[in-house]
LONUPA-733956 format. One line per 3 residues: number of its first residue (from 0); their letters; for each residue x, y, z of N, C-alpha, C, O. Coordinates in steps of 0.1 Angstrom, whole numbers, plus 5000, padded with zeros to 4 digits. Each point is the difference from the previous one (the first is absolute). Last residue first. Example, Ala and Ser with C-alpha at 12.3 -4.5 7.8 and 13.67 -1.06 7.14 Angstrom:
1	SA	5128 4978 5071 5009 5011 5000 4992 5011 5008 5005 5011 5001 | 4998 4932 4998 4991 5012 5000 5009 5012 5000 5010 5000 5007
end
This chain:
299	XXX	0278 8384 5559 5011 5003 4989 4996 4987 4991 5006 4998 4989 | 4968 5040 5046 5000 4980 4992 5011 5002 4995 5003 5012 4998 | 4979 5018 5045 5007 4999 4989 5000 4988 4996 5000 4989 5006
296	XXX	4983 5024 5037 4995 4990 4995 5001 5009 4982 4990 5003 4993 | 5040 5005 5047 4992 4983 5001 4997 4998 4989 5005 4990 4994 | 5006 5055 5006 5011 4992 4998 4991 4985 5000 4997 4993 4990
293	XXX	4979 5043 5029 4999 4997 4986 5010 4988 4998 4996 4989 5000 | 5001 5015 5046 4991 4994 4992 4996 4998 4984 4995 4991 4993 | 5036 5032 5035 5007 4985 4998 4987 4996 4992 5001 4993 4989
290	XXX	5014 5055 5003 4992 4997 5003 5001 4986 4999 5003 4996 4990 | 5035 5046 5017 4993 4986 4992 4987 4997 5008 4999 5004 5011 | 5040 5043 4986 4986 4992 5007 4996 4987 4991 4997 5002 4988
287	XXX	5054 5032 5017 4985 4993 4996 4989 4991 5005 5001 4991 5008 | 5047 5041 4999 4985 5003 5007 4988 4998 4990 4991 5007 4997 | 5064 4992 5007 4991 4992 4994 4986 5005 4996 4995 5001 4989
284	XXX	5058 5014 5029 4986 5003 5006 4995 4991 4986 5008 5000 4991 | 5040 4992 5033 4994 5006 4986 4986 4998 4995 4996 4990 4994 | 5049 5008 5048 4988 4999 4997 4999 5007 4987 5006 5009 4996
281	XXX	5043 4967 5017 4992 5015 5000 4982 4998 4997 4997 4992 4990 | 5041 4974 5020 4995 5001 5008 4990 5016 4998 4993 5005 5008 | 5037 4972 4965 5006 5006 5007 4995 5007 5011 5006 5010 5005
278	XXX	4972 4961 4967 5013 4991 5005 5007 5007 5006 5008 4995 5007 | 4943 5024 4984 5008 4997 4996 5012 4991 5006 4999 4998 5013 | 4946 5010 4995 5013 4998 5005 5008 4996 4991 4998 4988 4996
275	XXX	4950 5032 4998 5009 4987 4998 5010 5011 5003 5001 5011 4997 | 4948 4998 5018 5016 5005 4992 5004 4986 5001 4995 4990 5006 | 4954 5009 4999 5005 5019 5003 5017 5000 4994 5003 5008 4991
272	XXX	4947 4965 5002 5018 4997 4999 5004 5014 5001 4998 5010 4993 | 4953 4962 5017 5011 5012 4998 5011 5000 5005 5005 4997 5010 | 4948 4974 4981 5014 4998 5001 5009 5013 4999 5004 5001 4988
269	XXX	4941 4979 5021 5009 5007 4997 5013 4997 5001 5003 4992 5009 | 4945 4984 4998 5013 5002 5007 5013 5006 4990 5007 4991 4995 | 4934 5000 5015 5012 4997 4994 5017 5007 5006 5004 5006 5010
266	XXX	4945 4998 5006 5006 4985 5003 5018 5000 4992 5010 4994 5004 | 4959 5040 4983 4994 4989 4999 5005 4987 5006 4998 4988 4996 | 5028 5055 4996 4988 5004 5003 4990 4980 4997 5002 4996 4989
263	XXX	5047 5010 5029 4994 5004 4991 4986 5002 5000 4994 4996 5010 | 5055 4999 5024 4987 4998 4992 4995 5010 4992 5003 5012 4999 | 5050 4975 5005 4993 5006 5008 4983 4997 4995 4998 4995 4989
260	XXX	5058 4989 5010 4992 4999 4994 4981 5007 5010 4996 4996 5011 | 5063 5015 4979 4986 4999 5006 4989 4996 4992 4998 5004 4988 | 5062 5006 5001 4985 4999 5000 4993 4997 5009 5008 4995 5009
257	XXX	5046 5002 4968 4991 5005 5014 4988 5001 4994 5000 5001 4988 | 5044 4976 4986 4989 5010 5004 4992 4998 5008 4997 4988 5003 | 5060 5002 4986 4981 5003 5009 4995 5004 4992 5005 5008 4993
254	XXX	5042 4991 4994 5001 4991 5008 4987 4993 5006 4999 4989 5004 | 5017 5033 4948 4994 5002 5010 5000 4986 5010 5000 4988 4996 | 5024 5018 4960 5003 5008 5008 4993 5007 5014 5004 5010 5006
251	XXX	4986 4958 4959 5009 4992 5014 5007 5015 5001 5012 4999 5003 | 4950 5011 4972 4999 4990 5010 5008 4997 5004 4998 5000 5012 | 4997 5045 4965 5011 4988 4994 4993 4991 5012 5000 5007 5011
248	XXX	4978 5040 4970 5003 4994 5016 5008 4990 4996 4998 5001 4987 | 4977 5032 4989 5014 5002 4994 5006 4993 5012 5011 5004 5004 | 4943 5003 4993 5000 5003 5004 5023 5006 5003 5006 5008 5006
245	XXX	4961 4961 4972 4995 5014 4996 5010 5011 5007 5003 5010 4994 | 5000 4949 5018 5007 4997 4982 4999 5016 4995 5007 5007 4993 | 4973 4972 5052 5018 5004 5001 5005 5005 4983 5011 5004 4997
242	XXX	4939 4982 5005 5004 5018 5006 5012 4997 5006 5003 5010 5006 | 4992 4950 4977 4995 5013 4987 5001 5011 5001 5004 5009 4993 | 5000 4953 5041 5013 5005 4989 4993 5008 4992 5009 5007 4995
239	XXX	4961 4983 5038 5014 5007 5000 5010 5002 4992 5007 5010 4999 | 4954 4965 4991 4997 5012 5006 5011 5012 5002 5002 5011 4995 | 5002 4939 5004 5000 5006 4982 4995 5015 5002 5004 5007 4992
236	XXX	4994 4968 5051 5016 5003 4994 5001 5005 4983 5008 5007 4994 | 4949 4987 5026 5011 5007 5010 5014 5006 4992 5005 5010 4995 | 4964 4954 4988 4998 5013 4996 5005 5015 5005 5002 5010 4994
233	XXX	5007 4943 5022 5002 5001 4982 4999 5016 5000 5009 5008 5000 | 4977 4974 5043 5016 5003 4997 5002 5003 4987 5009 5009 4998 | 4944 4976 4998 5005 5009 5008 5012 5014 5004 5001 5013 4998
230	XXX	4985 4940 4983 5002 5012 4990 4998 5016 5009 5002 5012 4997 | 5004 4941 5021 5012 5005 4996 4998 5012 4990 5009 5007 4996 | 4964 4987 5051 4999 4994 4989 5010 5008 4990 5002 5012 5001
227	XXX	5009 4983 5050 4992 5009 4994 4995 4993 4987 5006 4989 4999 | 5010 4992 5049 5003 5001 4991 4988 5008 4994 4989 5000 5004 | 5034 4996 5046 4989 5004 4988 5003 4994 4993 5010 4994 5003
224	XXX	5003 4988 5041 5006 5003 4991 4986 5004 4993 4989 4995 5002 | 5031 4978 5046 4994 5007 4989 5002 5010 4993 5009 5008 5004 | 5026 4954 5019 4997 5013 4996 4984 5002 4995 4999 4995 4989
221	XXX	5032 4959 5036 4989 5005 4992 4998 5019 5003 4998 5005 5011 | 5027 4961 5016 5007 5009 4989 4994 5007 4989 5005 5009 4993 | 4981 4960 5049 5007 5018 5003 5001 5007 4990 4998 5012 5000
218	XXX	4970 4947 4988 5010 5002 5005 5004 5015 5002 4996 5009 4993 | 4962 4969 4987 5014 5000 4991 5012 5000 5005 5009 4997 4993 | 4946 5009 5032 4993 4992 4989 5019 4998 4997 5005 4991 5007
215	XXX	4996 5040 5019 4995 4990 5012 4995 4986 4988 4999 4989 5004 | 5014 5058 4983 5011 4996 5003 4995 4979 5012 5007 4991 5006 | 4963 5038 4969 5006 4994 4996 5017 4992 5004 5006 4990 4995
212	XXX	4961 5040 5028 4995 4984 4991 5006 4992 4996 5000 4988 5002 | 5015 5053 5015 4996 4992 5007 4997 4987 4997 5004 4989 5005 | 4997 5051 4965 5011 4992 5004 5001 4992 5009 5007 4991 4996
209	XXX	4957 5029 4999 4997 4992 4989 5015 4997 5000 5002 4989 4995 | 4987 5042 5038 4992 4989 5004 5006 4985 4988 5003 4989 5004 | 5018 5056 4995 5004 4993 5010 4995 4987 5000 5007 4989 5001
206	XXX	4988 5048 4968 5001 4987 4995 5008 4994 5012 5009 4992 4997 | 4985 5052 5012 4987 5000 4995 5002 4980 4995 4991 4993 5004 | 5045 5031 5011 4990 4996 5019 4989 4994 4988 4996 4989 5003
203	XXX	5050 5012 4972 4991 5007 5004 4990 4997 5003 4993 4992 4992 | 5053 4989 4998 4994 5007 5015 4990 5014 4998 5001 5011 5005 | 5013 4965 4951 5006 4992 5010 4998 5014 5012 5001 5012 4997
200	XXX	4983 4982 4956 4989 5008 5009 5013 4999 5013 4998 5009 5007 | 5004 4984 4933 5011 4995 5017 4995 5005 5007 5003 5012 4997 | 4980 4977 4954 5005 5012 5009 4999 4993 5011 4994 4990 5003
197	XXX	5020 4989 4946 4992 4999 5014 5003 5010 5007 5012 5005 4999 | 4997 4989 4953 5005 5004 5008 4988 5003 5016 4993 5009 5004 | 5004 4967 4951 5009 4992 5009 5003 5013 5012 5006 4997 5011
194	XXX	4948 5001 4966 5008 5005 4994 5011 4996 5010 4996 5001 5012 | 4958 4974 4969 5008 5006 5011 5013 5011 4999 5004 4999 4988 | 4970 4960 4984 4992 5012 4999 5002 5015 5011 4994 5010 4999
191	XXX	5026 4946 4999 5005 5006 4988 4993 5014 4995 5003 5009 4992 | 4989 4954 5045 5008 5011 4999 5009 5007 4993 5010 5006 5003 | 4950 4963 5006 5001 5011 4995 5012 5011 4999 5001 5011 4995
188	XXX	4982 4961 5047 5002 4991 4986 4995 5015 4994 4993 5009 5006 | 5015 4970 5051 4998 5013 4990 5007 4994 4983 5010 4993 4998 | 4957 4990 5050 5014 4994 4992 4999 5015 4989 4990 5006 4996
185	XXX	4994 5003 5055 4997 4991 4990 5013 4997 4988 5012 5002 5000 | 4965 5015 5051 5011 4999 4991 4996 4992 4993 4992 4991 5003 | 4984 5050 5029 5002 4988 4994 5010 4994 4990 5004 5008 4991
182	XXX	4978 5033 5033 5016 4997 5004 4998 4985 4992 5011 4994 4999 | 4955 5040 5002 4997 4988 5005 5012 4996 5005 5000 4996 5012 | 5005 5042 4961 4984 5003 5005 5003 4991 5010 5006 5005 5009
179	XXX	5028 4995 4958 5002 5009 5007 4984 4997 5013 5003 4998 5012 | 5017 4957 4963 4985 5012 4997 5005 5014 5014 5000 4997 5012 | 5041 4969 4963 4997 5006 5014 4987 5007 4999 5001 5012 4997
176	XXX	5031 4945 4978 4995 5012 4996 4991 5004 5016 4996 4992 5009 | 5053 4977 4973 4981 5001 5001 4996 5012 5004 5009 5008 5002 | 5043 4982 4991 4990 4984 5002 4987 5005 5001 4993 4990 5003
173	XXX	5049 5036 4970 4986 4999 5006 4997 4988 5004 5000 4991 4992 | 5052 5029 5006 4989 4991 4993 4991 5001 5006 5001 5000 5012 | 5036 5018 5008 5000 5008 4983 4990 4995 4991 4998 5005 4989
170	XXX	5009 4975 5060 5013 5009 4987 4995 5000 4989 5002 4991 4991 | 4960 5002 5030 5013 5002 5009 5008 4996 4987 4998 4997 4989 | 4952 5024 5020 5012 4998 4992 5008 4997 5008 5002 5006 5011
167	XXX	4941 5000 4979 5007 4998 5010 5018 4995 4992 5001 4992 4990 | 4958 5045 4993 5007 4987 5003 5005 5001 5012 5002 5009 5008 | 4955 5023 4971 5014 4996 5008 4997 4985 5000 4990 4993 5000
164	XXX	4997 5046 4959 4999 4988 5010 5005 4995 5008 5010 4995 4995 | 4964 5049 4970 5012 4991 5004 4999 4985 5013 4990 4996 5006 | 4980 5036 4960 5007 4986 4995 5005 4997 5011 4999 4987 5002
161	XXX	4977 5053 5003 5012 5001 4987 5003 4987 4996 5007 4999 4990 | 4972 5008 5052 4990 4997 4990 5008 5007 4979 4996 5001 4989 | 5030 4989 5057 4992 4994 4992 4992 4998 4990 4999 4991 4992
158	XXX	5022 5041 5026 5007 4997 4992 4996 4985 4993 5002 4995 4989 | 4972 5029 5048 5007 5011 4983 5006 4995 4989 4999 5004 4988 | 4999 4977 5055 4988 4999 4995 5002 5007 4987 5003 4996 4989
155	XXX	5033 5011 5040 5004 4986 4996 4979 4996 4989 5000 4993 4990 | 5007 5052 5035 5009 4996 4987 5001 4989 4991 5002 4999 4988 | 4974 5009 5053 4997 5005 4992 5004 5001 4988 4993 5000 4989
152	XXX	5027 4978 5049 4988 4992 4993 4991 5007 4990 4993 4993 4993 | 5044 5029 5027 5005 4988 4992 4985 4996 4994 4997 5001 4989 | 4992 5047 5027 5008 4986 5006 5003 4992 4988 4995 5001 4989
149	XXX	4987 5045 5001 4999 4999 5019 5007 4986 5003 5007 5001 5011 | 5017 5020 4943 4989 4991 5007 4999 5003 5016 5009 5002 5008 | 5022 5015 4970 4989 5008 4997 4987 4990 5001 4987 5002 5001
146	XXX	5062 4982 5003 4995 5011 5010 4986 5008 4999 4995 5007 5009 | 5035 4960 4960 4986 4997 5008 4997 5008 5009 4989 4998 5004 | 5059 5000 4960 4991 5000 5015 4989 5000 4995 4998 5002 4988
143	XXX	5045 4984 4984 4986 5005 4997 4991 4997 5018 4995 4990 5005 | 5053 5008 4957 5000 4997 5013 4990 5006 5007 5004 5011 5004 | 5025 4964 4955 4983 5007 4998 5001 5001 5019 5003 4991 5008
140	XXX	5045 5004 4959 4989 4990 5011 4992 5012 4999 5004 5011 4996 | 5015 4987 4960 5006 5004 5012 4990 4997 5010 4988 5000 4996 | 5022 4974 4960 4995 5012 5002 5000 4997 5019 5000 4991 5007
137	XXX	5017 4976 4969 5008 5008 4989 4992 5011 5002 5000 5008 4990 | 5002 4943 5032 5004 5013 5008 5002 5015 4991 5009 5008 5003 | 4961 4950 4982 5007 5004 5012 5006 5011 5004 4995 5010 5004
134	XXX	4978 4968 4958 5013 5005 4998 5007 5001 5010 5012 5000 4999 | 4937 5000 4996 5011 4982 5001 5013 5005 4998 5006 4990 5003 | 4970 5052 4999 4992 4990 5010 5008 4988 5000 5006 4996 5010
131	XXX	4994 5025 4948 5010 5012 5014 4998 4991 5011 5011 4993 5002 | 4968 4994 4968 5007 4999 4993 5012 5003 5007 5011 4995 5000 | 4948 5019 5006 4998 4983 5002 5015 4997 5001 5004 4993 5009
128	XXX	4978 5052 4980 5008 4997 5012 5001 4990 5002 5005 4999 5011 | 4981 5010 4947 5016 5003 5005 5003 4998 5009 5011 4997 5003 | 4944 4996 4986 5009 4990 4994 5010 5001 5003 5006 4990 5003
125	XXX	4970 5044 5016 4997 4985 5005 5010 4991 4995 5008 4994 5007 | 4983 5045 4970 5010 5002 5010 5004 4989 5012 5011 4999 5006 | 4960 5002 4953 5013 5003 4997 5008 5001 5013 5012 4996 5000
122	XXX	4942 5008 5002 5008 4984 4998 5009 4998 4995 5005 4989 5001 | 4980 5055 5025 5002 4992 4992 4999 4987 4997 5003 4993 5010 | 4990 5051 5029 5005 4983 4998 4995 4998 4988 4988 5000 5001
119	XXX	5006 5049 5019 4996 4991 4997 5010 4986 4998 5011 5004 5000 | 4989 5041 5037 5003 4992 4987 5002 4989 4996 5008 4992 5004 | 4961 5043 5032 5009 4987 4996 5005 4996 4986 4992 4996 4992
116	XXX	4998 5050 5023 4989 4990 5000 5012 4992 4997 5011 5002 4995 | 4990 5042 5044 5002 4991 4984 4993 4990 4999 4993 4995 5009 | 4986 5045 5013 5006 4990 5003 5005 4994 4989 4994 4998 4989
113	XXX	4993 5056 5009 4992 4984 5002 5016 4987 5003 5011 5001 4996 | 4981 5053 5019 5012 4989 4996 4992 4989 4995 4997 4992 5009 | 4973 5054 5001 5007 4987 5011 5007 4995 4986 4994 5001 4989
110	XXX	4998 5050 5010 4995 4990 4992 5006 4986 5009 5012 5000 5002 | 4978 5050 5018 5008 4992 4998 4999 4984 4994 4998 4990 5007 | 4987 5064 4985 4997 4989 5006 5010 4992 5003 5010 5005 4996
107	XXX	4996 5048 5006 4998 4989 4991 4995 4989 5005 5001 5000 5012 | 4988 5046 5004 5009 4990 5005 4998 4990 4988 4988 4996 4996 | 5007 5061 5004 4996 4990 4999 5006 4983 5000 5009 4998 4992
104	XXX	4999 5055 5026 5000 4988 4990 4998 4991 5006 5002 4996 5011 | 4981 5056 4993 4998 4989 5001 5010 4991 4990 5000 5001 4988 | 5011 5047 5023 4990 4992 4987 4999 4988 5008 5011 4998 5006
101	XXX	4990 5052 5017 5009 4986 4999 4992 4992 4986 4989 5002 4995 | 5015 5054 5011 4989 4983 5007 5004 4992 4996 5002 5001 4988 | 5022 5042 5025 5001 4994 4989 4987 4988 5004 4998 4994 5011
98	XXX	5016 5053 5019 5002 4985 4997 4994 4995 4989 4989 5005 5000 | 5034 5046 5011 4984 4991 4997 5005 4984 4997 5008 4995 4993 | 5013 5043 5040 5005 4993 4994 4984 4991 4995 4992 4993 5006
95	XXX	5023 5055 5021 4989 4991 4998 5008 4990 4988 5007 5006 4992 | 5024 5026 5037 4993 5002 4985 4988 4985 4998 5004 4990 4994 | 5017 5037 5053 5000 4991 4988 4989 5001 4993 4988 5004 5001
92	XXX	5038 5034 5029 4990 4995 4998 5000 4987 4988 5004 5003 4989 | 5031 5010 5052 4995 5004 4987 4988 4995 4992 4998 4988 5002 | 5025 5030 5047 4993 4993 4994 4999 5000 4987 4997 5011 4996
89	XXX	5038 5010 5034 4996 5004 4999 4989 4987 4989 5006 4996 4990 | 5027 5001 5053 5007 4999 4987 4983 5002 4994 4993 4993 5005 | 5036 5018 5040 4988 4999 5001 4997 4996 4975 5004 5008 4991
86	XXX	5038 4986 5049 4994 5015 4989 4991 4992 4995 5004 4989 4996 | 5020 4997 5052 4994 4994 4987 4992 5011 4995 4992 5006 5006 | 5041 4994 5031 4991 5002 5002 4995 5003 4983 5002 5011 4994
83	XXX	5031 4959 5046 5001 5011 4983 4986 4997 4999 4994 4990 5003 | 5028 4991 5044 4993 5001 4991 5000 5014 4986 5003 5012 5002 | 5035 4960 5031 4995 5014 4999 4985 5000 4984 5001 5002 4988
80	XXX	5025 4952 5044 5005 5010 4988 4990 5013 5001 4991 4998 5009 | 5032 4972 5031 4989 5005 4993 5001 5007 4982 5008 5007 4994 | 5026 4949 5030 4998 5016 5002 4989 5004 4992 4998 4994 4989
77	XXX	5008 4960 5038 4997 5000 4991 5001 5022 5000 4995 5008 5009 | 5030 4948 5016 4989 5014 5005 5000 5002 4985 5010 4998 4994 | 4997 4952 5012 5009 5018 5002 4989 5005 4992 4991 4998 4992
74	XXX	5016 4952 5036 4998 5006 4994 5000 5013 4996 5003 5007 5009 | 5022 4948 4998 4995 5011 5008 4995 5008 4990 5004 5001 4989 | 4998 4947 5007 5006 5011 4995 4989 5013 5010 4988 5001 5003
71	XXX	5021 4942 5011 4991 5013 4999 5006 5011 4990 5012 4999 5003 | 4998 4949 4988 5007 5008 5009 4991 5015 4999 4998 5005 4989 | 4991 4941 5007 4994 5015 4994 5013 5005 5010 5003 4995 5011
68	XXX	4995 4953 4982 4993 5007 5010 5007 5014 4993 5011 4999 4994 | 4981 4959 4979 5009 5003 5006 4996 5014 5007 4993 5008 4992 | 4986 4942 4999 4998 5014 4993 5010 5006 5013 5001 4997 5011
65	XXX	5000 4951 4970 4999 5008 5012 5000 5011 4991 5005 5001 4989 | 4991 4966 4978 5006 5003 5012 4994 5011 5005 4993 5008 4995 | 4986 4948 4973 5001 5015 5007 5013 5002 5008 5004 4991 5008
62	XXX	4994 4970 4955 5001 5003 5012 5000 5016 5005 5010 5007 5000 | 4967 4975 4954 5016 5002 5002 4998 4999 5016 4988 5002 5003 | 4982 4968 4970 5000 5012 5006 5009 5005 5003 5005 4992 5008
59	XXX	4994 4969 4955 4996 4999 5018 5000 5016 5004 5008 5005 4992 | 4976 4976 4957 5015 5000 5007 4996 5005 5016 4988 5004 5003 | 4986 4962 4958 4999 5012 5011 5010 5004 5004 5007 4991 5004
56	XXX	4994 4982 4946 4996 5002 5015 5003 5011 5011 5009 5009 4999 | 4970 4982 4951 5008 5004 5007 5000 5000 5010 4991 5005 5006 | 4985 4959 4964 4997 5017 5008 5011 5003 5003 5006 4990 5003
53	XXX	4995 4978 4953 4999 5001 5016 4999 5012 5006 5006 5011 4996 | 4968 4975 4954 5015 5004 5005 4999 4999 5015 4989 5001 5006 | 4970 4972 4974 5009 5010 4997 5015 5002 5008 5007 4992 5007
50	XXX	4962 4969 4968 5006 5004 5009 5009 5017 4996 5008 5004 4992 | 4944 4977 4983 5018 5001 5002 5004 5002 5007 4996 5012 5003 | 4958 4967 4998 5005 5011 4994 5014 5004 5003 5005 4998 5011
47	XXX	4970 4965 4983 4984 5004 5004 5012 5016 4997 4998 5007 4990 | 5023 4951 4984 4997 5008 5014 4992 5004 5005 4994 4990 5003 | 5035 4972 4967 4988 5011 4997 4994 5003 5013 4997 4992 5008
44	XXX	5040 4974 4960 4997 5006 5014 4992 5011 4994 5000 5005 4989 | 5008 4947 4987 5004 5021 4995 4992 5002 5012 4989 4996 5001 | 5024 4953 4977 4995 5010 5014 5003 5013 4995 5008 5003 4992
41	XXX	4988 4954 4976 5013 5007 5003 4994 5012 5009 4996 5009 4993 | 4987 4940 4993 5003 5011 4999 5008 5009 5000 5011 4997 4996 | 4968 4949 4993 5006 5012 5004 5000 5012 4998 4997 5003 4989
38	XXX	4973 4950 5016 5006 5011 4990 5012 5010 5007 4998 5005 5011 | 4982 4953 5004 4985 5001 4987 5009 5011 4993 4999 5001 4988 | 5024 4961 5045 4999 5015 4996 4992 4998 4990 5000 4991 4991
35	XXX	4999 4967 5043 5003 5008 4993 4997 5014 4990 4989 5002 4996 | 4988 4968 5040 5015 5010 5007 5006 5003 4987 5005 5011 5001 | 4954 4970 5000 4997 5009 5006 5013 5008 4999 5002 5012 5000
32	XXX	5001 4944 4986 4993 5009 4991 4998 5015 5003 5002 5008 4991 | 5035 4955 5032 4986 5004 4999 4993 5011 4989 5006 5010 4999 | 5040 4962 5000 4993 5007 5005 4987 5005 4998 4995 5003 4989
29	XXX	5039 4949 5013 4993 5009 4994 4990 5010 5003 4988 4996 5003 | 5060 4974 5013 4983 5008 5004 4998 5007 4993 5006 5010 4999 | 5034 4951 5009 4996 5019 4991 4982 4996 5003 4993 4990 5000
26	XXX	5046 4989 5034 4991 4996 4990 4999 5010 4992 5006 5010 5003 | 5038 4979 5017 4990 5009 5007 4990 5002 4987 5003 5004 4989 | 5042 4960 5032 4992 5008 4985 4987 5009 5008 4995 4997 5011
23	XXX	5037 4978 5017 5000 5012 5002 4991 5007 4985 4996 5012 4998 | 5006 4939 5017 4993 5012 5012 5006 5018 4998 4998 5010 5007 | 5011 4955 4958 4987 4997 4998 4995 5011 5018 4990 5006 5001
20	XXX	5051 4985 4983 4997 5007 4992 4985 5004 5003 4995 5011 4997 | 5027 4955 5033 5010 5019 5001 4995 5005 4989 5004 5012 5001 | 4983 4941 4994 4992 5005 5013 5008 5016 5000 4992 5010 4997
17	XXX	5030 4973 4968 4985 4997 4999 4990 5008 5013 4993 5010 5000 | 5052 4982 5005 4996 5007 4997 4994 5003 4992 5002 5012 4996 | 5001 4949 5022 5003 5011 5015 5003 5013 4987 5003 5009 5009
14	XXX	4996 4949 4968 4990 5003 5008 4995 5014 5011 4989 5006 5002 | 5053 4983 4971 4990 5003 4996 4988 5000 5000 4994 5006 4991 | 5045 4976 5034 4996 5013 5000 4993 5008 4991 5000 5012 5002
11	XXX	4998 4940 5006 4994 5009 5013 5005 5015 4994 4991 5009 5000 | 5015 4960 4968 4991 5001 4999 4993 5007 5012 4989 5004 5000 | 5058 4994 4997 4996 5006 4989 4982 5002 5000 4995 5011 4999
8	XXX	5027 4950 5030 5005 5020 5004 4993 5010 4993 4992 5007 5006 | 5006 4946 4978 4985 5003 5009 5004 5013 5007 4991 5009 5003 | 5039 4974 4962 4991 5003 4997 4989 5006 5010 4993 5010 4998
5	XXX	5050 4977 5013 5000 5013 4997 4986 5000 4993 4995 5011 5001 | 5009 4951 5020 5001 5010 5010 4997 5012 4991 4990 5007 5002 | 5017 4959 4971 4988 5000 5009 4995 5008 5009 4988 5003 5002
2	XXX	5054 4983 4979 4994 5011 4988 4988 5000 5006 4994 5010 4995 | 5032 4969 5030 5005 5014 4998 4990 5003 4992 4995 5011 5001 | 5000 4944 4998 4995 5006 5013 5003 5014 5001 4991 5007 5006
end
């Protein structure tokens, strides 16, 4: 009869936490197709144009004081002087001086400066900057305004028709793809053909509408995003290091480089790199010009 009891105890409380496992396990859910990451990235901020230095501020007006009242000075008799009566000084006649006839000179022309021409891109240089490009942090941040565009959407076209393409990102991974034109979303594939460093638009008025979208399709946290094609960045960066090399420049001795990207004659779209920033913060002039569209369409 004891051993009875303790059996049917045993079997209640092994019941009762059965039921205690079973309301707290929490099912696994397998996730949707849509929600997992097609790729990652790594963001690189990009501006319309560099924040400048702060104005000086106004200093306040000193406080006038009172004007202090004149004491009169008397005035004194002034004594006559006695006029002297001027020796009359005898004329001399001048000597005619013959003037010389001028020579005409003649104005040189002024020959116009022709504009530089972009330097050229390699497949040598492409291959290297591939190389440079998956390595991460081992060349110095690229830090490249848009100001010479009339607008974002001028630019953001430009770059399209170079390849490029907006995603939609939240941390650090693509869920789908943004038509600049229509705002439409779609699934994004290819991204090997991409270069990982996504440009970062974050508060600018021009990608207001198509952040909207997205943020309403993906959630708050959702970012738009460019991406450029990877031979692109390749050629960029294999670009640079050659004129740092020529140039007697060490890379992790620079902290920047600065540039613009400006238009071109056909829709196309320029790159000028005016200086790179040393670690000790000293500027060191660059002043090369790329062409994105030659670069594009390089083969390696």
């Amino acid at each position: 009869m004891k051993r009875g009891l303790q059996l049917a105890c045993q079997l209640a409380v092994a019941a009762w936490c059965a039921v205690l496992l079973a309301s707290t396990a929490v099912p696994w859910v397998e996730p949707l197709a849509e929600e997992l990451p097609l790729a990652r990235v790594r963001p690189v901020l990009e501006r319309r144009k560099a924040p400048r230095a702060a104005e000086p501020m106004e200093q306040e007006p000193a406080p006038q004081l009172p004007e202090a009242e004149s004491t009169p000075v008397p005035e004194v008799e002034s004594t006559p002087v006695p006029e002297v009566e001027s020796t009359p000084v005898p004329e001399v006649e001048s000597t005619p001086v013959l003037e010389a006839e001028s020579t005409p000179v003649l104005e040189a022309e002024s020959t116009p400066v022709p504009a530089p021409e972009p330097r050229s891109v390699g497949a040598s240089d492409v291959t290297r900057g591939a190389a440079l490009l998956d390595s991460g942090g081992s060349f110095p941040v690229l830090s490249f305004e848009y100001a010479a565009f009339p607008s974002f959407r001028s630019y953001a076209r430009a770059m399209v028709r170079l390849g490029a393409r907006f995603v939609v990102v939240q941390r650090r991974a693509i869920v789908g793809s943004l038509d600049l034109e229509t705002g439409a979303i779609g699934e994004f594939s290819g991204a090997a053909r991409f270069s990982p460093r996504a440009r970062d638009y974050t508060g600018e008025p021009g990608l207001d509408a198509l952040a909207r979208v997205a943020r309403e399709r993906f959630g708050e946290r959702s970012v738009v995003m460019m991406l450029v094609p990877r031979s692109l960045d390749a050629g960029i960066f294999g670009g640079l290091a050659r004129i740092l090399e020529e140039r007697g420049q060490r890379r992790d001795a620079l902290r920047e480089i600065r540039g613009r990207y400006e238009r071109a004659a056909g829709g196309g779209v320029h790159l000028r790199v005016d200086a790179a920033v040393r670690r000790d913060g000293r500027s060191v002039p660059i002043e090369t010009l790329f062409d994105l569209g030659q670069i594009v369409g390089v083969s390696t």
